[in-house]
C-alpha positions in Angstrom: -182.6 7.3 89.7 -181.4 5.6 92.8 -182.3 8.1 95.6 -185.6 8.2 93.3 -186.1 4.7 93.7 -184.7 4.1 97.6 -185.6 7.4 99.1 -184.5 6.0 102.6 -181.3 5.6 101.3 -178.8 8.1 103.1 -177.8 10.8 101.2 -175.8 13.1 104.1 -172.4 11.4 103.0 -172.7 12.2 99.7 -174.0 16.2 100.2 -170.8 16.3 102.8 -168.5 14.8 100.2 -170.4 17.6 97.4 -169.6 20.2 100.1 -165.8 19.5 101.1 -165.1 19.5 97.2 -167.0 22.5 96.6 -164.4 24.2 99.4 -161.8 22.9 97.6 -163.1 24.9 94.3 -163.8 21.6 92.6 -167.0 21.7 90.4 -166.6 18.6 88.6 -169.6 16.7 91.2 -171.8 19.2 90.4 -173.3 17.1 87.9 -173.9 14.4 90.4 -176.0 17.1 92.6 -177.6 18.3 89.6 -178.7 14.6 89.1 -179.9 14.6 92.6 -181.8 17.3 92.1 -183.4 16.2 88.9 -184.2 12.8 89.5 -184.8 12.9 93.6 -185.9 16.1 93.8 -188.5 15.4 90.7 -186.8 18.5 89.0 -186.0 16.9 85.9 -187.9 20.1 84.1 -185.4 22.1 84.8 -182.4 20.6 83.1 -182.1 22.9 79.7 -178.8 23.3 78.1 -180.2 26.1 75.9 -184.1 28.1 75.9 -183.0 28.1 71.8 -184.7 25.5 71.1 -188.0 26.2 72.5 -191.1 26.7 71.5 -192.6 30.2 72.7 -195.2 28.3 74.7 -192.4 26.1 77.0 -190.7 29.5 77.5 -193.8 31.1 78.4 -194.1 27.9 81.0 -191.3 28.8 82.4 -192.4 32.2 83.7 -194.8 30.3 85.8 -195.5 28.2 89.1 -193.4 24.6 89.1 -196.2 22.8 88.3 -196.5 24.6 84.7 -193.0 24.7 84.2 -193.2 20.2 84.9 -196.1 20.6 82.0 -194.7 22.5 79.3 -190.9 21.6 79.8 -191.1 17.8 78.1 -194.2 18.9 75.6 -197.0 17.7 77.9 -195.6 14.4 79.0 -195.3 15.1 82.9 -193.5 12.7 84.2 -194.0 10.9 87.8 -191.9 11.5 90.6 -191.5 10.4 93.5 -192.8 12.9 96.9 -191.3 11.1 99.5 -187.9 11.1 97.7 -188.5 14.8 96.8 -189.0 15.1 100.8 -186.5 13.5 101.7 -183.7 15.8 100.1 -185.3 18.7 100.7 -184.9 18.0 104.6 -181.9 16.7 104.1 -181.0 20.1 102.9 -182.6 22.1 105.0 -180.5 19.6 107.8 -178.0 21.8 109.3 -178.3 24.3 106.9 -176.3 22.2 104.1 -178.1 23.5 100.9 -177.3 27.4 102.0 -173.7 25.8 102.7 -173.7 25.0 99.3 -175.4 27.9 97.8 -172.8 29.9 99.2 -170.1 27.8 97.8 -171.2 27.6 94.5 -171.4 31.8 94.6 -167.9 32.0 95.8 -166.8 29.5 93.1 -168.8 31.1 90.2 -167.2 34.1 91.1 -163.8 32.7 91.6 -164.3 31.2 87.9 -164.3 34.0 86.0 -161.3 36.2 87.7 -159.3 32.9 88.9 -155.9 33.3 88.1 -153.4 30.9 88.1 -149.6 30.1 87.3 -151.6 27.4 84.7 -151.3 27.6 81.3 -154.6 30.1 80.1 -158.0 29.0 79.8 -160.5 28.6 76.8 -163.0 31.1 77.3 -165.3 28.1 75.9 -164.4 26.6 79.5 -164.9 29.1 81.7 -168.1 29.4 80.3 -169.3 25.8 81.0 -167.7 26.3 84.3 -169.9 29.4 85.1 -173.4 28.2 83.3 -173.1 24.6 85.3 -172.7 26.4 87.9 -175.5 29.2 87.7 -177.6 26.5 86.4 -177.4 24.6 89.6 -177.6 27.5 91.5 -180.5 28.1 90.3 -182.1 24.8 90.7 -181.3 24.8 94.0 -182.4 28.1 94.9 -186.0 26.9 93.5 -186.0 23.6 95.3 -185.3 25.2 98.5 -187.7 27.4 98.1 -190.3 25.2 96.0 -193.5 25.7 98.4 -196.0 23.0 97.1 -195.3 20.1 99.3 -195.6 22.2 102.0 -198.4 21.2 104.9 -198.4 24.5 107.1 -197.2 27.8 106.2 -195.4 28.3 109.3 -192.8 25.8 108.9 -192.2 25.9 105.2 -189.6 25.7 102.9 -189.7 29.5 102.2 -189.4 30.4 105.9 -186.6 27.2 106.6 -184.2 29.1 103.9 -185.4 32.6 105.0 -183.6 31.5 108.7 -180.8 29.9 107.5 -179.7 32.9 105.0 -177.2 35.2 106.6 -177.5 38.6 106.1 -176.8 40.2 102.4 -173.8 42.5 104.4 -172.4 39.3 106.0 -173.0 37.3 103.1 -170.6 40.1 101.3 -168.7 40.8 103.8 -167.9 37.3 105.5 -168.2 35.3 102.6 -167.0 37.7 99.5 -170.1 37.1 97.4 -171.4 39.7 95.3 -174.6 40.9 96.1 -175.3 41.0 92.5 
C-alpha cells in the first residue's frame, strides 16, 4: 500500500534486492513482489489461492480482458487504484530490462524446485508445491502486467512491444538460460 500511496517513492533498490535473491534461488520475497504487483500495479484481482471457490461467472471473468477480470474477481466491487503508481512500476520494469531479469529467474527457480536435490533432509511434497504455485502464480502476474496494454498512449511504444524487445530468443532462452520452453 505504500508504493500505492507514494508512487514517487523509489522502488529500483528494492526490484535489485528481489533480483540478487532470486539468483541466489531464494523465493521467500516473492511475496513482497507479489504485493508490489497487487497493490502498485492495481493487480489486486489477481491474487487467488484457489478458482474452487468461484462462482462460474468470476471464472468466466477471468477468460477475459483486465478490465473484466478487476469486475468479476471481488463480486462487482472494483476497487480504485492508482495509474500513476501502476506507471511507475511498469517503467520501472521495463528499466533495463529488470522484469524479463526476473521472469527468467523465477523459470530457472520453478524448475530448479521440483528436481532440486540436496544433501538436506527430504522435502514435503506439500512444500514443493507452495514453492512452485507461488512461484507460477507470480510468474504469471507478471507476465500479464508486462504485457497489460490498457494504459498504453501509442501502439508503437507499448508495453507489448517493450517485452517483445527485451525477450531473448526461445533457443537462447533454452540454451543460455536452461529454461524449458514448455
Amino acid at each position: 500500500a505504500f508504493y500505492k500511496k507514494f508512487p514517487n517513492v523509489e522502488m529500483q533498490g528494492l526490484l535489485s534486492y528481489l533480483v540478487r535473491r532470486l539468483e541466489q534461488g531464494e523465493i521467500l520475497e516473492l511475496g513482497v513482489f507479489r504485493t508490489l504487483l497487487k497493490t502498485a500495479g492495481s493487480y489486486g484481482f489477481a491474487d487467488c489461492e484457489s478458482t474452487a471457490g468461484l462462482s462460474e461467472t468470476q471464472l468466466d471473468g477471468r477468460a477475459g480482458s483486465q478490465q473484466l477480470k478487476r469486475e468479476t474477481s471481488d463480486f462487482g466491487i472494483v476497487e480504485k487504484f492508482n495509474r500513476k503508481a501502476s506507471i511507475k512500476l511498469r517503467s520501472v520494469l521495463q528499466d533495463h530490462d529488470v522484469g524479463v531479469v526476473i521472469l527468467i529467474l523465477l523459470s530457472q527457480i520453478r524448475t530448479r524446485i521440483i528436481y532440486e536435490i540436496g544433501n538436506s533432509t527430504p522435502k514435503h511434497i506439500k512444500l514443493i508445491g507452495s514453492r512452485y504455485d507461488s512461484c507460477q502464480m507470480v510468474l504469471s502476474v507478471l507476465i500479464d502486467f508486462l504485457t497489460d496494454t490498457t494504459e498504453d498512449q501509442n501502439a508503437s511504444s507499448g508495453s507489448i512491444s517493450c517485452y517483445a524487445s527485451a525477450l531473448p530468443e526461445l533457443s537462447e532462452l533454452h540454451q543460455s538460460f536452461s529454461v524449458e520452453p514448455s
